[in-house]
C-alpha positions in Angstrom: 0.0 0.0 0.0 1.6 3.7 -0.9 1.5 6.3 1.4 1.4 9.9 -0.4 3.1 12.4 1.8 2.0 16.1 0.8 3.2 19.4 1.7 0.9 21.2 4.1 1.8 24.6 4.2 0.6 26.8 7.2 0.7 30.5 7.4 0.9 32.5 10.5 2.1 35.6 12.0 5.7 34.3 11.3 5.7 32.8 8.2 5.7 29.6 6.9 5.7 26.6 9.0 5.9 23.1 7.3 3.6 19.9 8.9 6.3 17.8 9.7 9.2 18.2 7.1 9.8 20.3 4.5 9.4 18.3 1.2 8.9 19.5 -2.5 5.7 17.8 -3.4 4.7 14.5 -3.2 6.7 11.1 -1.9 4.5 8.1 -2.5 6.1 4.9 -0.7 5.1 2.0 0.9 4.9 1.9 4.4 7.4 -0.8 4.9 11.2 -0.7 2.7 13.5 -3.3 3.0 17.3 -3.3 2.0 20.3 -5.2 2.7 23.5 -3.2 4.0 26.6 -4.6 5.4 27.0 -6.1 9.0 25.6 -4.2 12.3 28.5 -2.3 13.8 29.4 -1.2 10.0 29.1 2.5 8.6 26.8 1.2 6.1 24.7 -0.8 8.5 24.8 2.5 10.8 23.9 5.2 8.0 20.9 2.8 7.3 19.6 2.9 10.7 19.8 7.0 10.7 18.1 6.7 7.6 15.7 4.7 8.5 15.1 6.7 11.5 14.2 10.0 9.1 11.8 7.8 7.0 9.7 6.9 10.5 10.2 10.4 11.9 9.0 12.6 8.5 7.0 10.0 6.8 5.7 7.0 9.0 7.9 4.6 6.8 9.5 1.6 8.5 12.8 0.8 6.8 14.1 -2.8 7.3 17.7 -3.0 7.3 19.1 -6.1 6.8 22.6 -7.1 7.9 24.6 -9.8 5.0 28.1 -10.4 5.7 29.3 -10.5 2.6 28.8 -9.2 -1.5 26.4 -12.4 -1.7 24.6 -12.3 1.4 23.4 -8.2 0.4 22.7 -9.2 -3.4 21.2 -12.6 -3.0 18.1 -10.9 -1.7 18.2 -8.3 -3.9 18.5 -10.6 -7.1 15.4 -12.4 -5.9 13.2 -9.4 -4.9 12.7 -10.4 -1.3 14.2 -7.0 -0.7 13.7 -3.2 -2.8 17.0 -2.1 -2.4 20.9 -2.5 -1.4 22.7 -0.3 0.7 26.3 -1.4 -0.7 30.1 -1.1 -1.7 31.9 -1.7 -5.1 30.9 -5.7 -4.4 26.9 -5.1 -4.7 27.4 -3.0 -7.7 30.5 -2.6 -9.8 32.0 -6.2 -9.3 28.1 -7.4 -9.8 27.8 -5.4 -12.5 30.8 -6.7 -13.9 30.2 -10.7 -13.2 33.8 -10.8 -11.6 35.0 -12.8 -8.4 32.1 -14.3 -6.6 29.5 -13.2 -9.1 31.6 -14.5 -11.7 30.7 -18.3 -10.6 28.0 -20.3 -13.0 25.1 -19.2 -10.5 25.5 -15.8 -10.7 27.0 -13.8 -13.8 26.9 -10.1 -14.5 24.3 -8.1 -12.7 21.5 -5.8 -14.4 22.0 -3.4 -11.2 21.6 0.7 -10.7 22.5 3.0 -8.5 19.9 5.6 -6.8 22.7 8.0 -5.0 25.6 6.9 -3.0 28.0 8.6 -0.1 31.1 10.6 -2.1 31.3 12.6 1.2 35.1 12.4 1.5 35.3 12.6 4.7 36.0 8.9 5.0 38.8 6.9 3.8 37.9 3.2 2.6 41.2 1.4 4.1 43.5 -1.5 6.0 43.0 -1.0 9.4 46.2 -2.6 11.3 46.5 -3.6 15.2 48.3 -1.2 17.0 50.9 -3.3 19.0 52.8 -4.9 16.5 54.9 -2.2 15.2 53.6 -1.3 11.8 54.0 2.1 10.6 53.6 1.8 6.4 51.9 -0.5 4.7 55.4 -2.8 3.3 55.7 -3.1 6.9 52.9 -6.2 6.7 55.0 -8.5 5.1 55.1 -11.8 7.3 52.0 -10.5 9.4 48.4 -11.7 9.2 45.9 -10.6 7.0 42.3 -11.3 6.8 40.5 -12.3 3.6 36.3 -12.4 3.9 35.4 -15.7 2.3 32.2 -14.2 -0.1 33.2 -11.0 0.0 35.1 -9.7 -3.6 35.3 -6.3 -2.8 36.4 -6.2 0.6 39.4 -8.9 -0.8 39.9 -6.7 -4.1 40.6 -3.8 -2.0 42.9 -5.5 0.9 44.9 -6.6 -2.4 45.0 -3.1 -3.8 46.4 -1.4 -0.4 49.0 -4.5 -0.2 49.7 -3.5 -4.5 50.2 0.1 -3.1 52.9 -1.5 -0.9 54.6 -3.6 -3.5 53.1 -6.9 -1.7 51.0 -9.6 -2.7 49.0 -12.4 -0.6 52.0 -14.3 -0.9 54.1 -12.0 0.8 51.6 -11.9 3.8 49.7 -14.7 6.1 46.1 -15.2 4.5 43.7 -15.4 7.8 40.3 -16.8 6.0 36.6 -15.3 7.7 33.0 -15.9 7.1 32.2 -11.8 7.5 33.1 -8.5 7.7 32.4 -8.8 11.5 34.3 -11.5 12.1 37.6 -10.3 10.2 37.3 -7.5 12.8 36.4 -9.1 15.8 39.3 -11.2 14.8 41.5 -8.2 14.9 40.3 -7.5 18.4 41.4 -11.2 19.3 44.4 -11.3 17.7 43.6 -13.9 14.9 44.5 -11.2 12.3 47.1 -7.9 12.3 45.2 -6.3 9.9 41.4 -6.2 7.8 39.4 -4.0 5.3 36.9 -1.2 6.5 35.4 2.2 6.2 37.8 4.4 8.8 34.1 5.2 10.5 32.9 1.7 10.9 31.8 1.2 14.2 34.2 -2.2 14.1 37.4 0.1 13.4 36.2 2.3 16.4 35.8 -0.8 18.7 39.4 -1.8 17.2 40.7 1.4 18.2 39.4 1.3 21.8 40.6 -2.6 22.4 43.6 -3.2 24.1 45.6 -3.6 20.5 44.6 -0.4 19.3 44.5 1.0 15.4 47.2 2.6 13.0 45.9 3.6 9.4 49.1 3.7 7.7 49.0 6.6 5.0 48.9 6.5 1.4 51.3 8.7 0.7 49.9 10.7 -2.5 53.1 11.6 -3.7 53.9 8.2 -4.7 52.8 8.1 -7.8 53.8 4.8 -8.8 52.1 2.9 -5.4 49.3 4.7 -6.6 49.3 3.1 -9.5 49.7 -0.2 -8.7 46.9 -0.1 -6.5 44.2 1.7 -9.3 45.5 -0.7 -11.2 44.3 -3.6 -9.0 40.8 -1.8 -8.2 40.5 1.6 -10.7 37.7 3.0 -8.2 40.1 4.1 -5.7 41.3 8.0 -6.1 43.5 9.7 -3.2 41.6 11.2 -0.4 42.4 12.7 2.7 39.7 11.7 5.8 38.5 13.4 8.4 36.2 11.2 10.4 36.7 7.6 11.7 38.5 6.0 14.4 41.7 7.2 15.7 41.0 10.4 13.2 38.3 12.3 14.8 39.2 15.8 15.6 42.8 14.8 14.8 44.7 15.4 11.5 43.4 14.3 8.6 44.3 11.1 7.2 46.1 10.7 4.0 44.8 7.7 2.1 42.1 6.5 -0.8 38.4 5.9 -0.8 35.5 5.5 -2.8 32.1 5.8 -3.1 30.5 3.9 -0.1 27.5 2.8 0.9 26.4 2.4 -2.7 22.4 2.5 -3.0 21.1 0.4 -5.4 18.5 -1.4 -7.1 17.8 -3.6 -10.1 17.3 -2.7 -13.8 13.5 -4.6 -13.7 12.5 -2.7 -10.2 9.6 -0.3 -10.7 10.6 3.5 -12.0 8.0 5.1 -9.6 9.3 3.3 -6.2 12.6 3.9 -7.1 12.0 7.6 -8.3 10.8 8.3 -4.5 12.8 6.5 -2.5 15.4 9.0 -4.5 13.2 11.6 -3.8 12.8 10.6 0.0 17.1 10.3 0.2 17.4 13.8 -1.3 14.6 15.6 0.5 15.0 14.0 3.3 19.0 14.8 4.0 18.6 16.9 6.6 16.6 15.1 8.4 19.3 12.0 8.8 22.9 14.3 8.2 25.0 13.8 10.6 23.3 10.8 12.6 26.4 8.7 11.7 30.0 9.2 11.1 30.4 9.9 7.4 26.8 10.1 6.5 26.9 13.7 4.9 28.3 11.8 1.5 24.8 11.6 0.6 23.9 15.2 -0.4 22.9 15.7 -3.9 25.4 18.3 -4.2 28.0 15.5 -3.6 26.5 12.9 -6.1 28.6 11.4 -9.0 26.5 10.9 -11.8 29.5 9.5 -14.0 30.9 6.5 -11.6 31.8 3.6 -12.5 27.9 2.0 -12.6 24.9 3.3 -14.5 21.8 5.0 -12.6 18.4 3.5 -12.7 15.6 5.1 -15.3 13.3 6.6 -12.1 16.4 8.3 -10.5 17.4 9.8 -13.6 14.1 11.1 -14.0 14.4 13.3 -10.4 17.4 13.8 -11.2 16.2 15.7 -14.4 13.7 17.5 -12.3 15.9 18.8 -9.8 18.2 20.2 -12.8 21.4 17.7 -11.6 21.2 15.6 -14.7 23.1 16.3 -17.7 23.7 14.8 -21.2 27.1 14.3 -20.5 26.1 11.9 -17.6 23.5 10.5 -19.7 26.0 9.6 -22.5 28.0 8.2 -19.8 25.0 6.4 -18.5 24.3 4.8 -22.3 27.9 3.9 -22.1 27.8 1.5 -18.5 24.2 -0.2 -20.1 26.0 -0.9 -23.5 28.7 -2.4 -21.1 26.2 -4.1 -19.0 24.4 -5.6 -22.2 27.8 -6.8 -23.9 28.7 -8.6 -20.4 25.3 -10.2 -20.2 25.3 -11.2 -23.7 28.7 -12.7 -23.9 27.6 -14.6 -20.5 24.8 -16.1 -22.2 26.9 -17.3 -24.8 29.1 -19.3 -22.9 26.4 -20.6 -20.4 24.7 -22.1 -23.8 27.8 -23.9 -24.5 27.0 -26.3 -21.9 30.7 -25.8 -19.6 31.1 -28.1 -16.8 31.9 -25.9 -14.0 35.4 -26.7 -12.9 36.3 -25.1 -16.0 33.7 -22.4 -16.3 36.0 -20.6 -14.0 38.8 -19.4 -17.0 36.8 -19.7 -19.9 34.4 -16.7 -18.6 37.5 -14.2 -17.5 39.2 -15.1 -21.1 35.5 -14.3 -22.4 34.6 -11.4 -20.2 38.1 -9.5 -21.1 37.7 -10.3 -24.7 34.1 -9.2 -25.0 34.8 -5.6 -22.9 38.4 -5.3 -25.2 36.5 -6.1 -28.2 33.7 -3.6 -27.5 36.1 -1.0 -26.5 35.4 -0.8 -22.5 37.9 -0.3 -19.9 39.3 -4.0 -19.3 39.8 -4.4 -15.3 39.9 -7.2 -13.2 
């Protein structure tokens, strides 16, 4: 059942006062939303919650936030509709998008996902957090020490590799410590199973890291070396320099010289309706002040700070607020056109191969020697 929330303007002695919040016309929702986001104690999880929270509070919405542990866990329910929407990383969207790592297994394949909006507040950094009693200072310094890999979890691996690129190491020059979750990997930290694990600096697992016994370092990225720079874009090409300002061991402090990205990531799927996902747009935008600063990091979301040429293509009834609000341009639209061709060449080239009937111990190769030749051939950026 949709709710239609209107503007009720009344006028008094003092001016305007707004019923509730102030919001530019209509939001028509249903009164429950569901979305997967990454473990409880996480920035995503966290920033959920606040939003959720504003959704109650203006509009009488209750937002169910699920916790999933890894890439699959938030996508699965996506994929088969038992959720609207996907609070996620660079896993849930561009590695699903792209049918690489986890979703790259007979199962799964490339994914037909958009993006509403997504947190490019820069105020974060997206980084290897390492225990603070064992001496590290720069990242080379984790050779022969223990770091976690999340078992299901693409992105969160993808990017651990990329900071140990940066450093000039590989898994092989480092102790693998497997985990089920994000949580765990952290926990383990805490415990000392693992030196060292993958987070948002404002997680609230890096700020329970911080405050155990073993303590946090974020060892810098220093941006005036070019060349580890380069070896970590070219192991994930999301990643861009950034200096943070919030998270643990940062707050109030110096900022932090490292990378990020574009996290949490809200998304959807191609086939989910135009109208639900035009308002829920609607609802993030209008609704911004309502939920900023609730959580560490969550000011990302603004619609001045949206990026409508990442590295994943927007979905039809976001554009379409987008156009209203004047923040859409054809540039971003020819970018857009760009990712779907992408997306259809990927999903097109996976059919293909799944008609040819592969056993799947060796489905593994022949879809990354397809998958690079199909995004070669078409002339899109090859990665992974």
């Amino acid at each position: 059942m949709l709710r239609t929330f209107k503007l009720l303007a009344l006028v008094g002695l003092g001016g305007v006062m707004v019923a509730g919040h102030a919001l530019a016309g209509d939001i028509k929702l249903p009164s429950q939303i569901a979305w997967t986001a990454y473990g409880t104690g996480s920035a995503g999880y966290n920033q959920s919650v606040a939003v959720g929270s504003a959704l109650k509070s203006a509009l009488g919405i209750d937002l169910r936030v699920l916790p999933g542990k890894n890439d699959i866990a938030r996508t699965e329910p996506l994929r088969q509709g038992k959720v609207e929407f996907s609070a996620t990383g660079v896993g849930g969207s561009f590695m699903a998008q792209e049918g690489a790592f986890a979703f790259g297994k007979p199962n799964w394949g490339p994914q037909p996902v958009r993006v509403l909006l997504a947190n490019n507040g820069g105020a974060i950094n997206l980084a290897v957090g390492v225990a603070g009693d064992i001496g590290v200072k720069e990242y080379a310094d984790l050779k022969g020490k223990r770091v976690a890999w999340v078992k299901g979890a693409p992105a969160l691996n993808v990017n651990t590799t990329a900071y140990l690129a940066y450093a000039g190491l590989t898994w092989d020059d480092v102790i693998k410590v497997e985990f089920g979750g994000f949580g765990a990997s952290w926990k383990g930290l805490v415990n000392n199973q693992v030196d060292a694990a993958f987070a948002s600096t404002n997680s609230g697992k890096a700020y329970e890291a911080a405050a155990s016994p073993r303590g946090l370092v974020w060892p810098k990225i220093h941006h005036d070396d070019k060349d580890g720079i380069a070896r970590m874009q070219a192991i994930a090409p999301f990643f861009t320099p950034n200096k943070a300002r919030v998270g643990a061991n940062i707050d109030g402090g110096e900022p932090y010289e490292g990378a990020g990205y574009a996290y949490p990531v809200l998304v959807a799927m191609a086939a989910q309706d135009a109208d639900l996902v035009y308002n829920m747009t609607k609802a993030m935008v209008e609704l911004f002040d309502q939920y900023d600063g609730k959580a560490p990091g969550i000011g990302g979301w603004a619609l001045a700070k949206q990026n409508f040429e990442w590295v994943a293509p927007f979905h039809d009834g976001a554009i379409r607020y987008y156009k209203e609000t004047g923040s859409w341009t054809d540039k971003a639209q020819a970018h857009n056109d760009s990712l779907l061709a992408r997306q259809a060449a990927l999903a097109g080239a996976w059919k293909a191969l799944k008609a040819q009937g592969l056993a799947d111990d060796a489905w593994g190769a022949a879809w990354t020697e397809v998958r690079r030749k199909t995004l070669k051939d078409g002339g899109f950026e090859v990665v992974f």
